[in-house]
C-alpha beads as a LAMMPS data file, in Angstrom:
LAMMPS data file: protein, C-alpha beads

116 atoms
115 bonds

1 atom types
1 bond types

-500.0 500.0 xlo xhi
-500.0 500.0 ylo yhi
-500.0 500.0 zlo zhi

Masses

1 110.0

Atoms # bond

1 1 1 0.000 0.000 0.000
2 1 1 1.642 3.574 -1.240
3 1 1 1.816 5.611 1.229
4 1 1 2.885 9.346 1.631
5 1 1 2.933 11.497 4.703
6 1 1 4.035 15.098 5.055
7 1 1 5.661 17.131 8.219
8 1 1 7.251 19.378 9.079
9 1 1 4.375 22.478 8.365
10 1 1 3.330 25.607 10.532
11 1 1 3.698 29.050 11.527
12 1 1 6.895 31.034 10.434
13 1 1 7.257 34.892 10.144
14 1 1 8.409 36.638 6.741
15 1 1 11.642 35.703 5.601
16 1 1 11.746 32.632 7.687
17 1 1 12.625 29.020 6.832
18 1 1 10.963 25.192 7.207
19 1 1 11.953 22.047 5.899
20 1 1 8.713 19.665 5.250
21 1 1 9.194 16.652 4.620
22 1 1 7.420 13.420 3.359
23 1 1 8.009 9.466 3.574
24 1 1 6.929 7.436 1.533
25 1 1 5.952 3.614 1.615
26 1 1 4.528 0.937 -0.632
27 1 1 7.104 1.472 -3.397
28 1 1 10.234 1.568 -4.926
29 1 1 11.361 5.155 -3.983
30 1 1 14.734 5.235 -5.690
31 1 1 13.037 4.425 -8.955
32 1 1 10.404 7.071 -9.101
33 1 1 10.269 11.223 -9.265
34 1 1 8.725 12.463 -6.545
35 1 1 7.002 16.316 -6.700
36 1 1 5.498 18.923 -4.080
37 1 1 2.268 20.760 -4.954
38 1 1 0.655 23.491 -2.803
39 1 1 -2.454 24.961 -2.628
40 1 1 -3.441 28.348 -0.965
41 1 1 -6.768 29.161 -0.042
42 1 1 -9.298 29.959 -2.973
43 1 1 -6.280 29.108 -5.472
44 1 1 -5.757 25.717 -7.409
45 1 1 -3.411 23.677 -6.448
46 1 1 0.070 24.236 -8.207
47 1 1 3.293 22.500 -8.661
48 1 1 5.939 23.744 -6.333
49 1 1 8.755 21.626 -8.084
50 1 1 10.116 18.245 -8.526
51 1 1 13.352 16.065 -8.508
52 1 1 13.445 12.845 -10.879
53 1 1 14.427 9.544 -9.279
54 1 1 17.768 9.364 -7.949
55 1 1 17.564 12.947 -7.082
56 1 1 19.337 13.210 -10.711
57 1 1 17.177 16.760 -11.357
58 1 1 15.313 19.226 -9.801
59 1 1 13.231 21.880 -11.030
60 1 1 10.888 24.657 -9.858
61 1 1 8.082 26.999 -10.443
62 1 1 9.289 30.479 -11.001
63 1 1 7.711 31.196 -7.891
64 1 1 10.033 29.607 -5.557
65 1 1 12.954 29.338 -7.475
66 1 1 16.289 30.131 -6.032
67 1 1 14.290 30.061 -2.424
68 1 1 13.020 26.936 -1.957
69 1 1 15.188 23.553 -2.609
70 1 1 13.781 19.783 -2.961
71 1 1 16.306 17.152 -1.743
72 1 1 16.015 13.302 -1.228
73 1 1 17.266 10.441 0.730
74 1 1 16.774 6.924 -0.483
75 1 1 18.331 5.392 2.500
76 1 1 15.138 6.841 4.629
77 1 1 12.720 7.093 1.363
78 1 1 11.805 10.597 2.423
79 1 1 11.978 13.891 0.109
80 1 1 12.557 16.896 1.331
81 1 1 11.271 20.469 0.826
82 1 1 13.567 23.373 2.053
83 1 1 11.930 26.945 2.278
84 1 1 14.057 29.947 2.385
85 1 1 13.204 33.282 2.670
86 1 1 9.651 32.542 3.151
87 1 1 6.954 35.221 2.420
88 1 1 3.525 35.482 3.032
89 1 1 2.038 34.641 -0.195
90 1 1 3.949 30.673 0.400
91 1 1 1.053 30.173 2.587
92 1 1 -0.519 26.708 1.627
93 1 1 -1.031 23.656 2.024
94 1 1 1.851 21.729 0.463
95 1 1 1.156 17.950 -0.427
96 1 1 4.329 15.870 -1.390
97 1 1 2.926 13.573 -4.962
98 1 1 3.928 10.367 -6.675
99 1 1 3.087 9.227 -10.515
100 1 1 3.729 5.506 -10.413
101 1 1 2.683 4.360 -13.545
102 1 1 -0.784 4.490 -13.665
103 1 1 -1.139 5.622 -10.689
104 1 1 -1.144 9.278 -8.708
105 1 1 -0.999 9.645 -5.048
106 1 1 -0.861 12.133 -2.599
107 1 1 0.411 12.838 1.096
108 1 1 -2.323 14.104 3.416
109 1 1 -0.923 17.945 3.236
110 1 1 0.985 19.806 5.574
111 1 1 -0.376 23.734 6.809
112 1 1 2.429 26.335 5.748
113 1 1 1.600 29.882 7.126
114 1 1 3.761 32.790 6.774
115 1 1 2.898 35.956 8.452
116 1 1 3.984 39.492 7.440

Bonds

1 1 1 2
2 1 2 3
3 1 3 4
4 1 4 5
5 1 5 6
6 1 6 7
7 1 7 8
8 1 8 9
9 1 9 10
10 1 10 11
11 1 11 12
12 1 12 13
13 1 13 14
14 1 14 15
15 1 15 16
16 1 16 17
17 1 17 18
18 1 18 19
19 1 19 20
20 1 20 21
21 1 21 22
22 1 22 23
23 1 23 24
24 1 24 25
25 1 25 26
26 1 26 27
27 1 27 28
28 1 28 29
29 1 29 30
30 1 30 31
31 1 31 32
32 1 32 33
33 1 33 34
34 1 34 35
35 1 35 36
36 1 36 37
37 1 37 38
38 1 38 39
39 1 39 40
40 1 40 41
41 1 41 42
42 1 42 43
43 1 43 44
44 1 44 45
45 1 45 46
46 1 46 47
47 1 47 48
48 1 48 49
49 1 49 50
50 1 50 51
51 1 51 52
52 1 52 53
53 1 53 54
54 1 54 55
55 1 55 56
56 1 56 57
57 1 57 58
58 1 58 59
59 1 59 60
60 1 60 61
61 1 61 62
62 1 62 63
63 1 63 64
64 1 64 65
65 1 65 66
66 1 66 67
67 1 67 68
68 1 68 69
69 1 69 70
70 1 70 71
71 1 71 72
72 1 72 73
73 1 73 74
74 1 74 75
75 1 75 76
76 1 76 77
77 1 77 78
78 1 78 79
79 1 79 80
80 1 80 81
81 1 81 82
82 1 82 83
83 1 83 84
84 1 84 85
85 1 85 86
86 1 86 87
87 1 87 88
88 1 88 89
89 1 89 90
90 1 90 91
91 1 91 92
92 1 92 93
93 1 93 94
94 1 94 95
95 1 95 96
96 1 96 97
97 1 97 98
98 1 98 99
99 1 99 100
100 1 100 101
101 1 101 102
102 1 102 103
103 1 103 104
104 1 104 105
105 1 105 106
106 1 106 107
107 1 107 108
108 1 108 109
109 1 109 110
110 1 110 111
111 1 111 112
112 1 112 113
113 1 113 114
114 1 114 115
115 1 115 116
């Protein structure tokens, strides 16, 4: 059974930093991209970037870029979102996402809220 859970989520001031992060079960992690969406209040919810398996790649939304960082460990099958110089308009929900084949799954979400 896939599995993904976020953490690492909450309450940070402007220019701030959190890591979330998200484990994942149920599959081969090394073999598979993983990606973090978010989703604000009212908005869709939007890719935040993604690294290709074997953390070969990353890339991100011109949003976040040069600010936020996705890593990975395959030892611990967890990915990793770092957020630098956090401002208020990063407040989401972020969800950490798998395509496996067929297949799409999603973490539960974690709260991200930046205050001003």
């Amino acid at each position: 059974q896939v599995q993904l859970v976020e953490s690492g989520g909450g309450l940070v001031q402007s220019g701030g930093s959190l890591r979330l992060s998200c484990a994942a079960s149920g599959f081969t992690f090394s073999a598979y991209g993983m990606n973090w969406y978010r989703q604000a209040p009212g908005k869709e919810r939007e890719l935040v970037g993604f690294i290709t398996s074997a953390g070969a790649s990353t890339n991100y939304a011109d949003s976040v870029k040069g600010r936020f960082t996705i890593s990975i460990d395959n030892a611990k099958n967890e990915v990793y979102l770092q957020m630098d110089s956090l401002k208020p308009e990063d407040t989401a929900v972020y969800y950490c996402n798998a395509f496996l084949g067929r297949y799409v799954y999603w973490g539960q979400g974690t709260q991200v809220t930046v205050s001003s």
